[in-house]
DOROFI-823092 format. One line per 3 residues: number of its first residue (from 1); their letters; for each residue x, y, z of N, C-alpha, C. Coordinates in steps of 0.001 Angstrom, whole numbers. Atoms other than C-alpha are relative to their C-alpha. Example, Ala and Ser with C-alpha at 12.3 -4.5 7.8 and 13.67 -1.06 7.14 Angstrom:
<nodes>
1 = AS = 890,-1190,0,12300,-4500,7800,900,1200,0 ~ -820,-1190,-60,13670,-1060,7140,-770,1090,730
</nodes>
This chain:
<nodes>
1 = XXX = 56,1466,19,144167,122338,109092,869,-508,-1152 ~ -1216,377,671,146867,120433,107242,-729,-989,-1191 ~ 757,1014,263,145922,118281,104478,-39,-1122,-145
4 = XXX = 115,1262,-827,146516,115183,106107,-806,-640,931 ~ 645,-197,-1037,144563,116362,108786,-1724,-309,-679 ~ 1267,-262,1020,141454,117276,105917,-208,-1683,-240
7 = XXX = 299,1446,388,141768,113820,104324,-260,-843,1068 ~ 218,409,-784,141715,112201,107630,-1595,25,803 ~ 1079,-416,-475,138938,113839,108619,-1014,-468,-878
10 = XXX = 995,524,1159,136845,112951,105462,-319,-1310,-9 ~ 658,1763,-336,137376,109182,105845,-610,-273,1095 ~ 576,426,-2050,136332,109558,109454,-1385,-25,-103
13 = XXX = 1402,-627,115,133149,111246,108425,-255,-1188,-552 ~ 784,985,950,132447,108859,105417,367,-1593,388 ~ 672,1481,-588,133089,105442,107506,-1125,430,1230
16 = XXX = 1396,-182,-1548,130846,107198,110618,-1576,-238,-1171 ~ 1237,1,454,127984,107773,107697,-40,-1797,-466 ~ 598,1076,505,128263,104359,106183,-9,-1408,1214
19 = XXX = -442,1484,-1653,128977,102269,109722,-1763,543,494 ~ 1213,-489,-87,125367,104888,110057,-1013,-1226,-540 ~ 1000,882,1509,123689,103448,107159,-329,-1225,172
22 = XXX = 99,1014,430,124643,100413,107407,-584,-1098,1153 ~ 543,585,-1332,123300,99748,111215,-1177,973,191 ~ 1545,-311,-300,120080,101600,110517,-403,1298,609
25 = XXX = -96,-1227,-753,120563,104854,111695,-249,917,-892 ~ 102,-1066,992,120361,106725,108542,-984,-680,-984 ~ 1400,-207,781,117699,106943,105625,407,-1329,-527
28 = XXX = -483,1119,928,118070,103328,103704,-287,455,-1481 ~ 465,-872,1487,117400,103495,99834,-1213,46,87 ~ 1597,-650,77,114053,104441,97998,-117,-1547,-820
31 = XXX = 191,1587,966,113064,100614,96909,-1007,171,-577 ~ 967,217,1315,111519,99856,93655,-966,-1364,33 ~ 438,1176,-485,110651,96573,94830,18,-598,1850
34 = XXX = -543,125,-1703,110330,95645,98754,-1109,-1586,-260 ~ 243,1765,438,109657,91605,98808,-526,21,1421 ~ 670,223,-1413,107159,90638,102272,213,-1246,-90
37 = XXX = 362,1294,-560,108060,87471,103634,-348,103,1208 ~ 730,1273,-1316,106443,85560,106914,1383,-308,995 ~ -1104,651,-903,109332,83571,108138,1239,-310,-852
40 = XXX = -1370,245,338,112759,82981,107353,451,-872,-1085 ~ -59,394,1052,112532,80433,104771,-334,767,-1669 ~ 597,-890,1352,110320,82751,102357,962,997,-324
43 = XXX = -1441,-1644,508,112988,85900,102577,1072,-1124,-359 ~ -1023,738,503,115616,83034,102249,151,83,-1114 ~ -568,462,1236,115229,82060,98843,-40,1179,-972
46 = XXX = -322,-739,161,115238,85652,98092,1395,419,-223 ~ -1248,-158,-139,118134,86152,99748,1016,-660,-840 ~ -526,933,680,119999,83454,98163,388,167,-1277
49 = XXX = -345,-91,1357,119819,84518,94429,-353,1663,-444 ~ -17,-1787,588,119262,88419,94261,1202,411,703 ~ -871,-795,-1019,121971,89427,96710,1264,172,-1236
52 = XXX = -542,-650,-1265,124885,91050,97424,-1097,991,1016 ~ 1162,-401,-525,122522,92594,100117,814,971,1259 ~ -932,-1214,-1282,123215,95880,102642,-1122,-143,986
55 = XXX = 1379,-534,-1157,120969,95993,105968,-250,1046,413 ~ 555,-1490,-1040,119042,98708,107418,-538,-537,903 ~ 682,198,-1387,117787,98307,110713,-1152,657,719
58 = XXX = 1235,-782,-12,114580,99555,111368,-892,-332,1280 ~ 804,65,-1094,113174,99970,114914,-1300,-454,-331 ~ 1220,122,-283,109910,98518,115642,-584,-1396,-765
61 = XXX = 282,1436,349,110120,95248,113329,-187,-1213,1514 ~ 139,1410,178,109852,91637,114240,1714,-329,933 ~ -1158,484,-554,112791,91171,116920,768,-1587,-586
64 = XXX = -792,1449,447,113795,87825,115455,651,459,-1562 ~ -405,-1020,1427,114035,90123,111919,19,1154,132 ~ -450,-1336,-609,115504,93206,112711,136,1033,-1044
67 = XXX = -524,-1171,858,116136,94285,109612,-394,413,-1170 ~ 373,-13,1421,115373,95060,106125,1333,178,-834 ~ -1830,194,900,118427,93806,103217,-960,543,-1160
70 = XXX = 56,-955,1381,118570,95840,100110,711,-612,-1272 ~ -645,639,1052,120249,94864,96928,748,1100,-837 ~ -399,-1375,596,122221,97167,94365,-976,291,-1138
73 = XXX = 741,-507,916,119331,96941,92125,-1840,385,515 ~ 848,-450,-1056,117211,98369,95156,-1296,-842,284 ~ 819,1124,-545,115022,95241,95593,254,-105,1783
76 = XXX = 175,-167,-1307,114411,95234,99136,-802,-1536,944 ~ 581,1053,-466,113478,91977,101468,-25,319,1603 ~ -355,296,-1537,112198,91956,104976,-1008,-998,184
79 = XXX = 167,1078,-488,110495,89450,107079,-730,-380,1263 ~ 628,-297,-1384,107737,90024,109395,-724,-652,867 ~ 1076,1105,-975,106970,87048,111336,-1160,-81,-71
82 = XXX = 1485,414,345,103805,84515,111533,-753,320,149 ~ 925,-1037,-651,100473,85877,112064,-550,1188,75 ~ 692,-1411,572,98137,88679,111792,1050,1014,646
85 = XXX = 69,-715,-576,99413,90292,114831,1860,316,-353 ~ -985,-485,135,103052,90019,114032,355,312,-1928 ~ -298,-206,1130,102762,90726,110081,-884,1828,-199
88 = XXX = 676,-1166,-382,100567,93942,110756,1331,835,982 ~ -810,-724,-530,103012,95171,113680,1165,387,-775 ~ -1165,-214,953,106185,94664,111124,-110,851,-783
91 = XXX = 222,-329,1063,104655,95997,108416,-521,1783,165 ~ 83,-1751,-510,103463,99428,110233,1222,512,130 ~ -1470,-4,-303,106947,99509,111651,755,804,-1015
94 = XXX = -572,-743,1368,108016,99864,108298,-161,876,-346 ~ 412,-821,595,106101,101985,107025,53,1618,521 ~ -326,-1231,-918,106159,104405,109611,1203,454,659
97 = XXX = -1534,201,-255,109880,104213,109969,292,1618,-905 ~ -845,-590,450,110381,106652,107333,1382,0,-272 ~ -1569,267,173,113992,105023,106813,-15,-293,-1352
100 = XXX = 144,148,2105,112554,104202,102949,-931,1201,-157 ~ 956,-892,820,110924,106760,100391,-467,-1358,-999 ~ 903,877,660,108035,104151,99511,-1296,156,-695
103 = XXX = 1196,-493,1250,106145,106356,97465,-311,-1033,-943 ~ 235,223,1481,106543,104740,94141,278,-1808,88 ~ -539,1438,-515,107696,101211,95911,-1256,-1094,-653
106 = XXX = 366,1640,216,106414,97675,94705,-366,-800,983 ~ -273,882,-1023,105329,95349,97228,-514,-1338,-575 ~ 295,1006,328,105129,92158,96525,302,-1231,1398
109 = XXX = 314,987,-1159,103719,89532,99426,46,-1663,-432 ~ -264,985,335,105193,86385,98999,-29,-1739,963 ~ -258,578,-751,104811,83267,100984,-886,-1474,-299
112 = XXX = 730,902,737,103322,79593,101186,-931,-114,1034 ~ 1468,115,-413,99859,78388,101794,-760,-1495,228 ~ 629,1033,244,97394,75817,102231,-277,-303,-1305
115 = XXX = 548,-225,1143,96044,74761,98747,-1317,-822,288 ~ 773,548,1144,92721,73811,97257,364,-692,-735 ~ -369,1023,819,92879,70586,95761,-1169,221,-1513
118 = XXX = 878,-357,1104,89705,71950,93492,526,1336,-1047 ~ -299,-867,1651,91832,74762,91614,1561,-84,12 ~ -1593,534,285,95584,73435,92171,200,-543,822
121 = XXX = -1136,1365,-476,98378,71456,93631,1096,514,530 ~ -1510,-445,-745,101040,71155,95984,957,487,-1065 ~ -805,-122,271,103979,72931,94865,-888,1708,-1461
124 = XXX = 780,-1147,1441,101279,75355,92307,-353,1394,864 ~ 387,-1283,-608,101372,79190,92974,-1017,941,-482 ~ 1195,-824,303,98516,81867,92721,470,1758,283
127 = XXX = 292,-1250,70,98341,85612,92123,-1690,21,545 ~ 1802,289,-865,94978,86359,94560,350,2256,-958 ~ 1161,-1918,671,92637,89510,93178,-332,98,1526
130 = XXX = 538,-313,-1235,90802,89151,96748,808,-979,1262 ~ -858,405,-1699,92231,88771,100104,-1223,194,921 ~ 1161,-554,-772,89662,88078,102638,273,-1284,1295
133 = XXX = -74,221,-1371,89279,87170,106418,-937,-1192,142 ~ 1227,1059,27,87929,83875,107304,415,-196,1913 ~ 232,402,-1871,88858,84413,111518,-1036,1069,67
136 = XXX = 750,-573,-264,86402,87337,111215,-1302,-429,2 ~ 1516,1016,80,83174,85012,111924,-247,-218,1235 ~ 635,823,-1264,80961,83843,114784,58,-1440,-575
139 = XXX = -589,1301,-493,81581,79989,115499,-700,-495,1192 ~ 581,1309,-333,78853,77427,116730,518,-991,317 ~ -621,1557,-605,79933,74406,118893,-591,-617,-1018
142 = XXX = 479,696,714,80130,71613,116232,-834,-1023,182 ~ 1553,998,-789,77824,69795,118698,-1058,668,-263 ~ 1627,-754,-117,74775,71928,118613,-336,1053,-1031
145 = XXX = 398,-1352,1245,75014,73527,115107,-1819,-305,-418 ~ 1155,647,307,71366,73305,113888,-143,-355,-725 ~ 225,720,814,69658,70854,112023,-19,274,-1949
148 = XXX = -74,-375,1511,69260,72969,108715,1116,1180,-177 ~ -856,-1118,-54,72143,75100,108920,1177,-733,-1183 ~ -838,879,459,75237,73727,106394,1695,-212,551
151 = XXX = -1435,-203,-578,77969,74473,108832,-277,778,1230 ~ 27,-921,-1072,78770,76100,112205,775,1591,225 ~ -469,-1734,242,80305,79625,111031,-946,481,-957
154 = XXX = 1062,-1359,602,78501,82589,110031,881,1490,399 ~ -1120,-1497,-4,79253,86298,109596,-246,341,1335 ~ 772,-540,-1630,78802,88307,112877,-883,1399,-546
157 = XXX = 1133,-816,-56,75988,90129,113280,-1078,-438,-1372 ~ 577,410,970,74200,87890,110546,-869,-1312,976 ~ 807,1168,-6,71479,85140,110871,113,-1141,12
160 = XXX = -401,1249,734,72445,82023,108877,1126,445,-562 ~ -1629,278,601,75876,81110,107748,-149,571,-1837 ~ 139,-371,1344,74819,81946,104098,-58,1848,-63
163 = XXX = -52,-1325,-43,74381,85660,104919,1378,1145,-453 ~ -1523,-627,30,76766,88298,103918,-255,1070,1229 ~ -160,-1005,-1419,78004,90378,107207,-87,1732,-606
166 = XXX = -35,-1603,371,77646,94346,107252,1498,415,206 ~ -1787,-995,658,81788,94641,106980,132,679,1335 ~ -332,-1352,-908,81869,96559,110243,1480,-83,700
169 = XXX = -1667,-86,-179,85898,95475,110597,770,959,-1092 ~ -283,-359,781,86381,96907,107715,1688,-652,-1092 ~ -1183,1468,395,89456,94149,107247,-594,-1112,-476
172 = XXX = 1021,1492,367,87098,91312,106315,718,-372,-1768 ~ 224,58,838,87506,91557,102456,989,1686,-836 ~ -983,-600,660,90243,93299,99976,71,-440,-1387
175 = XXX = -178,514,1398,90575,93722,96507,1226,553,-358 ~ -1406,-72,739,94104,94004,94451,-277,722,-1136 ~ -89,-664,975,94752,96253,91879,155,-1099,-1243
178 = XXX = 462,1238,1102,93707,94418,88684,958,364,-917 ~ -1174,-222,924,96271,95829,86291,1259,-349,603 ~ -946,639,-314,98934,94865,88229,-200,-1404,232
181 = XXX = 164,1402,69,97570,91381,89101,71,-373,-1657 ~ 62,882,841,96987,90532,85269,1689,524,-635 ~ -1063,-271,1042,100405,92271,84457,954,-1694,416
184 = XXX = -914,1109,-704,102156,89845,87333,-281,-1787,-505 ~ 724,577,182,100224,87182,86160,-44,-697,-1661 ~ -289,182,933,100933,87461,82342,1702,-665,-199
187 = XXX = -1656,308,143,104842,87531,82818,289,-1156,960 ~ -103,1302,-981,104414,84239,85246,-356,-1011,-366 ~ 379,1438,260,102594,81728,83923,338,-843,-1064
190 = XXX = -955,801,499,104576,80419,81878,1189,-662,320 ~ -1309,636,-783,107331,79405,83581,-171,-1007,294 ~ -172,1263,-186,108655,76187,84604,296,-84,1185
193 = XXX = -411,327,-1435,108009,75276,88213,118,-923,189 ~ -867,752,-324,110003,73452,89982,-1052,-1611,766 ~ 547,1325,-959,108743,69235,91641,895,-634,452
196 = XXX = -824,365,-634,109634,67109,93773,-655,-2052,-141 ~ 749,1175,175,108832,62899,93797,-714,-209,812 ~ 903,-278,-1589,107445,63768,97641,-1489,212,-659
199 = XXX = 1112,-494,852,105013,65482,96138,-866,-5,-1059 ~ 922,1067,911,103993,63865,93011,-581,-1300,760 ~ 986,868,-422,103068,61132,95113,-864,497,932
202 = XXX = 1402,-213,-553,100805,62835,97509,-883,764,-872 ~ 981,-333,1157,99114,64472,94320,-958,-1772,-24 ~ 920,959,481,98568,61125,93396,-1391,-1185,524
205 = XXX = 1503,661,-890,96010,59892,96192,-932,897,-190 ~ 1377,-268,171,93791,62355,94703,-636,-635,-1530 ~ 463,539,1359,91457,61124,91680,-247,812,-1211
208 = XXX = 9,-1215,805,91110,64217,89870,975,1365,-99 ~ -995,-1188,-19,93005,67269,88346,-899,717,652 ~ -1394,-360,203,94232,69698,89338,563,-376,851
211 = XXX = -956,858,-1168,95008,67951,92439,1385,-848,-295 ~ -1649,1324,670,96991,64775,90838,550,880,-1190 ~ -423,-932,950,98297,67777,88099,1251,-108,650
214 = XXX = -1191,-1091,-216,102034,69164,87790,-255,1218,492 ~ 432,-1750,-1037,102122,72641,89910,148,319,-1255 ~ 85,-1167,777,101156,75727,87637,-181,1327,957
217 = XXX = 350,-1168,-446,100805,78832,88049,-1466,1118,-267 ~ 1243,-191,-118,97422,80264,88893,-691,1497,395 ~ 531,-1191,-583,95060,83297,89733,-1499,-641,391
220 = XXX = 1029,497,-924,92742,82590,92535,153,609,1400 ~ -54,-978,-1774,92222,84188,96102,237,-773,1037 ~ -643,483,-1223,93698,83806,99448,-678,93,1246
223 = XXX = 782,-317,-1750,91951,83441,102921,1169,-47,1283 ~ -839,-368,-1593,93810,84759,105836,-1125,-685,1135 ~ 632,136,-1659,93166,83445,109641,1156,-644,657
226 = XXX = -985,990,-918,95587,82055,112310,-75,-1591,419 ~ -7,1339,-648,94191,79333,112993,-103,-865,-1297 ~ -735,848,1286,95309,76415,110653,-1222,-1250,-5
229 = XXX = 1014,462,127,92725,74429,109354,126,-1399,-792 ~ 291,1280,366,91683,70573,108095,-1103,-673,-614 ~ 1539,615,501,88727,69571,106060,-462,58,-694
232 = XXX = 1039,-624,1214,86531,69258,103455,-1323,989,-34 ~ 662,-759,-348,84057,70856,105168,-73,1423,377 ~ -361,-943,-242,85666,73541,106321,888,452,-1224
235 = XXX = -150,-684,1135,87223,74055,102705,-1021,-7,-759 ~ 1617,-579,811,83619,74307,101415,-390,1353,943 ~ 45,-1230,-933,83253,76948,104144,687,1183,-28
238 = XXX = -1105,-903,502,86305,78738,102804,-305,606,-1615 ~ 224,-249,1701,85035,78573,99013,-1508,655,662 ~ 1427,-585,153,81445,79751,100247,149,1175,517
241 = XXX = -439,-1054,-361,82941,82321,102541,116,1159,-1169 ~ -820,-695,1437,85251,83954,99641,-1253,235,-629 ~ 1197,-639,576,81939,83953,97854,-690,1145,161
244 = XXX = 884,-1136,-486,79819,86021,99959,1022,977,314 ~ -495,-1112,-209,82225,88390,100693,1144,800,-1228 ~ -641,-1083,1279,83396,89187,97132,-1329,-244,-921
247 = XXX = 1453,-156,981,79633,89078,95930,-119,-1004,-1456 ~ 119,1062,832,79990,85935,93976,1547,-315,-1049 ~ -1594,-337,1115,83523,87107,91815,1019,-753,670
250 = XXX = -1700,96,-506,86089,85725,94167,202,-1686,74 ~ 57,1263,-605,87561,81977,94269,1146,-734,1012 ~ -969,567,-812,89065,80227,97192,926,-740,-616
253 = XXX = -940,698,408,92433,78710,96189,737,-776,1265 ~ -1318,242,-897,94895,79322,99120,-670,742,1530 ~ 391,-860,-1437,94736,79907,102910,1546,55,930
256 = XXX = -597,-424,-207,97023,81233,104819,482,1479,1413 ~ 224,-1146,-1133,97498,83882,107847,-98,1275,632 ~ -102,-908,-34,98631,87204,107518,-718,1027,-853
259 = XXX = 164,-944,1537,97720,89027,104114,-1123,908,308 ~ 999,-982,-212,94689,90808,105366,594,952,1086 ~ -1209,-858,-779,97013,92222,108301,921,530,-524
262 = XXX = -1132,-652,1127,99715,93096,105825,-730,1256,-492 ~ 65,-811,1189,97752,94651,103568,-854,1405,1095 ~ 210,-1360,-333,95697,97175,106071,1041,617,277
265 = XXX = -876,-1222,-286,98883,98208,107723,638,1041,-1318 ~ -857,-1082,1347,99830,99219,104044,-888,1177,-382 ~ 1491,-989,561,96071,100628,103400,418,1350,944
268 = XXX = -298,-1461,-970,97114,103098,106763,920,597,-272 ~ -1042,-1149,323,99957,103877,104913,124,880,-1021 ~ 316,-406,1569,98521,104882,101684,-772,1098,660
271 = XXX = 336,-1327,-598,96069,107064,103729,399,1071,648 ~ -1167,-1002,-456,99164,109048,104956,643,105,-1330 ~ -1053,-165,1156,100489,109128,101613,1156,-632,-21
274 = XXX = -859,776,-18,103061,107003,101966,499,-793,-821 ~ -384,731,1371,102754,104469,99423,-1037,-56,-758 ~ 963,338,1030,100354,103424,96439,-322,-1737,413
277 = XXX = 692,1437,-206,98068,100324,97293,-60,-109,-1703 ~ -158,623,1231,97990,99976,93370,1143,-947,-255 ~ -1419,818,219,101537,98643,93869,18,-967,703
280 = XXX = 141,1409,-916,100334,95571,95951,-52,-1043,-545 ~ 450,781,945,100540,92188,94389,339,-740,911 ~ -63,1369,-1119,100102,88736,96612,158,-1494,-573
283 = XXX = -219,1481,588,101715,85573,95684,-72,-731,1215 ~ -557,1244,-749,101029,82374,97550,506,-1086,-907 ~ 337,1750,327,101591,78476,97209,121,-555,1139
286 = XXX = 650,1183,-252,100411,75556,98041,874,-910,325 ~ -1299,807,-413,103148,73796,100222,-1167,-1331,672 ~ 595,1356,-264,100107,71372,101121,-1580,181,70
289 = XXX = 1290,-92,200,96683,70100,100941,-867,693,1317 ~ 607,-549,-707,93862,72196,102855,-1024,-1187,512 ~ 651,1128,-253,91951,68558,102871,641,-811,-104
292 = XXX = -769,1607,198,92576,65133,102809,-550,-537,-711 ~ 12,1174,1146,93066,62892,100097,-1187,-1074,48 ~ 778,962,220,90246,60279,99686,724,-1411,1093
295 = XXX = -235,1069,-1316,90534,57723,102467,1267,-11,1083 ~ -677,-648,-1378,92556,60051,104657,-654,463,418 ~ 1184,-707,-1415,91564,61573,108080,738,1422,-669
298 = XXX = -432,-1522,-70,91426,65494,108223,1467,37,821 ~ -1175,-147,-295,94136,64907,110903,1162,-205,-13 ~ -1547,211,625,96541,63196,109516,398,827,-1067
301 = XXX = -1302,-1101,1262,97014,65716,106516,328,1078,765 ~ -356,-1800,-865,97085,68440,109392,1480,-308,671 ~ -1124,540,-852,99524,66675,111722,841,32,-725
304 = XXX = -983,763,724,101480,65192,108963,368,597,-1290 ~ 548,-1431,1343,101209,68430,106196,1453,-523,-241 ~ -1349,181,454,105390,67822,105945,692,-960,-805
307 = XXX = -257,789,653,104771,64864,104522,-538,57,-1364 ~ 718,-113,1084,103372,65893,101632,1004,820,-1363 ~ -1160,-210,1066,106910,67130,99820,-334,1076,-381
310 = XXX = 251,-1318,666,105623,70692,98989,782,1209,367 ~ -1262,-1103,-7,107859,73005,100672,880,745,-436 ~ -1644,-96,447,111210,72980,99537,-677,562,-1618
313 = XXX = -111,-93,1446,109721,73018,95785,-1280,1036,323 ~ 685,-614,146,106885,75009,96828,748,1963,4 ~ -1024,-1327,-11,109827,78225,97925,535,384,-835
316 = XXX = -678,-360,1464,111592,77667,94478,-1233,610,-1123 ~ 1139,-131,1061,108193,77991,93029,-507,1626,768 ~ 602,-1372,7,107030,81258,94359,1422,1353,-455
319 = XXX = -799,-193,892,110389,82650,93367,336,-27,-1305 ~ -342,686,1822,110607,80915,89747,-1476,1337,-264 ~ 1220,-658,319,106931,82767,89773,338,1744,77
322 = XXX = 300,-1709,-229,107032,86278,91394,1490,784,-200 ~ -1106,-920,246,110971,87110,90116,-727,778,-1272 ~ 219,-1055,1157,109816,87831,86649,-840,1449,-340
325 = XXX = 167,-1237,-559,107837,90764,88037,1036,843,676 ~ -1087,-755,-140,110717,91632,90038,998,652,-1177 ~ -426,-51,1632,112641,91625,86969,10,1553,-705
328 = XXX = 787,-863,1112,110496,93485,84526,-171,1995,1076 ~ 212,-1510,-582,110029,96424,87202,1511,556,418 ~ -1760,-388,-556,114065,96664,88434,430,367,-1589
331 = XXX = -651,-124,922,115181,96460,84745,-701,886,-1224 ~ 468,-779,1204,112803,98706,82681,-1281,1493,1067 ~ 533,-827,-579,112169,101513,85818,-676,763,-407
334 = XXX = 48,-1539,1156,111837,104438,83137,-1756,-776,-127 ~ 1047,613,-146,108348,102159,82898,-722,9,921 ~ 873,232,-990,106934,101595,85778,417,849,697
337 = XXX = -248,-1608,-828,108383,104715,87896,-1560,336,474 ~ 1394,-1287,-165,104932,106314,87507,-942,-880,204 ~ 1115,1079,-65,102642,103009,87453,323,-767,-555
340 = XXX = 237,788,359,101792,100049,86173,0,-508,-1708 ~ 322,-152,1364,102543,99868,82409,-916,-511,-743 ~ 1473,893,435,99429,99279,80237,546,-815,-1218
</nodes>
């Protein structure tokens, strides 16, 4: 073979492996960080300020997100559509892809939420300790709840709505690794999140902080369910929930849809060895109120949630929040490699 022929041959090989690579066919990197968004806005503002970004393509995602983008400082973003059923399917996908070595990987679940006007404010993000299920309940017609009951949900296979259920999903209720929540949590709250004037004024139809407050940054728990919710009643149902099923320790902040689906498909992947559930950390916010303002209907803040200016500043804000974890773990690996630094 001539060596014209040799060299020829070598570039052939090394564009076939990286034309491989780079359409998902071959191993992607070993990410130090892998970022979970929802929908296309949340990986956006990812995208946007960490990149240059390489794709891998990873059978079995989220057909509308096909892929998972990488970075050169192996931060990793994918994007596993709304919903239990499609943030669970993505998120197995992944995991069981074997196209990452996600041993030692980071995950950090990022996305926005309903808020609690009783422990923050549009545009204010939360580090949750407990993740817990509020579609896992029996549900009384609100016609014929009974007279001494304080609501028409209860656990299943329980009595009265005040009861705690016997767990037999075993998804109901999740706790977060506490050294990583107070690390994420220390290096965040300080920061300066971002507002909008949208949004200072629908703060201001409430009468009390932290509602009418500037967004901060918070630690408080998240309730997953699909179905999207309106009320004061039904956010007393969400704070009493969260109660009984973290034995009095846990407080409703944020609600939201997936995170209890996320996080088992990760739990099935930790029980294959796969990754470390210590390396789980869950940021929401509060792109709008879970109730209505004082002499609003429940349905107009449901219908009309867009009007409430939290979005746009609520995406800069879980970013402004959950980079400086990214950060601190990309730029001082030799650290966190092995865990969680104390």
């Amino acid at each position: 073979m001539s060596l014209w022929t040799k060299i020829a041959a070598g570039l052939l090989a090394t564009t076939l492996a990286f034309t491989a690579h780079a359409d998902g066919f071959g191993r992607g990197p070993d990410p130090k960080v892998m970022i979970i968004s929802m929908f296309a806005p949340e990986g956006q503002i990812w995208l946007d300020k960490l990149g240059p970004w390489r794709e891998v393509k990873v059978p079995g995602l989220s057909p509308d997100y096909p892929v998972v983008r990488c970075n050169r400082a192996d931060v990793c973003v994918m994007t596993t559509g709304m919903g239990h059923t499609n943030a669970a399917a993505s998120t197995m996908a992944l995991v069981l892809s074997r196209y990452f070595d996600l041993s030692r990987t980071y995950f950090l679940i990022a996305g926005i939420a309903g808020i609690n006007p009783e422990y923050g404010t549009v545009g204010s993000v939360a580090w949750a300790r407990y993740l817990v299920d509020f579609g896992i309940q029996w549900e009384i017609d609100a016609r014929e709840i009974p007279a001494d009951w304080p609501g028409g949900y209860l656990g299943i296979n329980t009595k009265h709505p005040k009861d705690k259920p016997p767990l037999d999903y075993k998804t109901e209720v999740f706790q977060l690794d506490e050294t990583l929540l107070q690390k994420a949590y220390a290096l965040s709250k300080g920061v300066t999140l971002s507002d909008g004037a949208q949004a200072q004024a629908a703060r201001a139809k409430f009468p009390a902080a932290p509602a009418n407050q500037p967004p901060t940054v918070l630690q408080c728990d998240t309730l997953a369910g699909d179905t999207w919710f309106s009320g004061t009643a039904l956010g007393e149902r969400a704070t009493e929930w969260t109660k009984i099923l973290t034995d009095g320790k846990g407080a409703y902040c944020t609600t939201q849809q997936e995170d209890n689906a996320t996080y088992e498909a990760l739990k099935r992947g930790a029980a294959l060895k796969l990754l470390d559930l210590k390396r789980v950390a869950v940021l929401r916010g509060g792109s709008d109120f879970d109730r209505p303002a004082p002499g609003q209907t429940s349905a107009d803040n449901l219908v009309n949630y867009a009007d409430q200016g939290g979005f746009v500043i609520t995406l800069n804000n879980l970013f402004l929040a959950g980079n400086p974890l990214v950060q601190a773990i990309t730029r001082n690996w030799a650290a966190w490699r092995n865990g969680v630094p104390r």
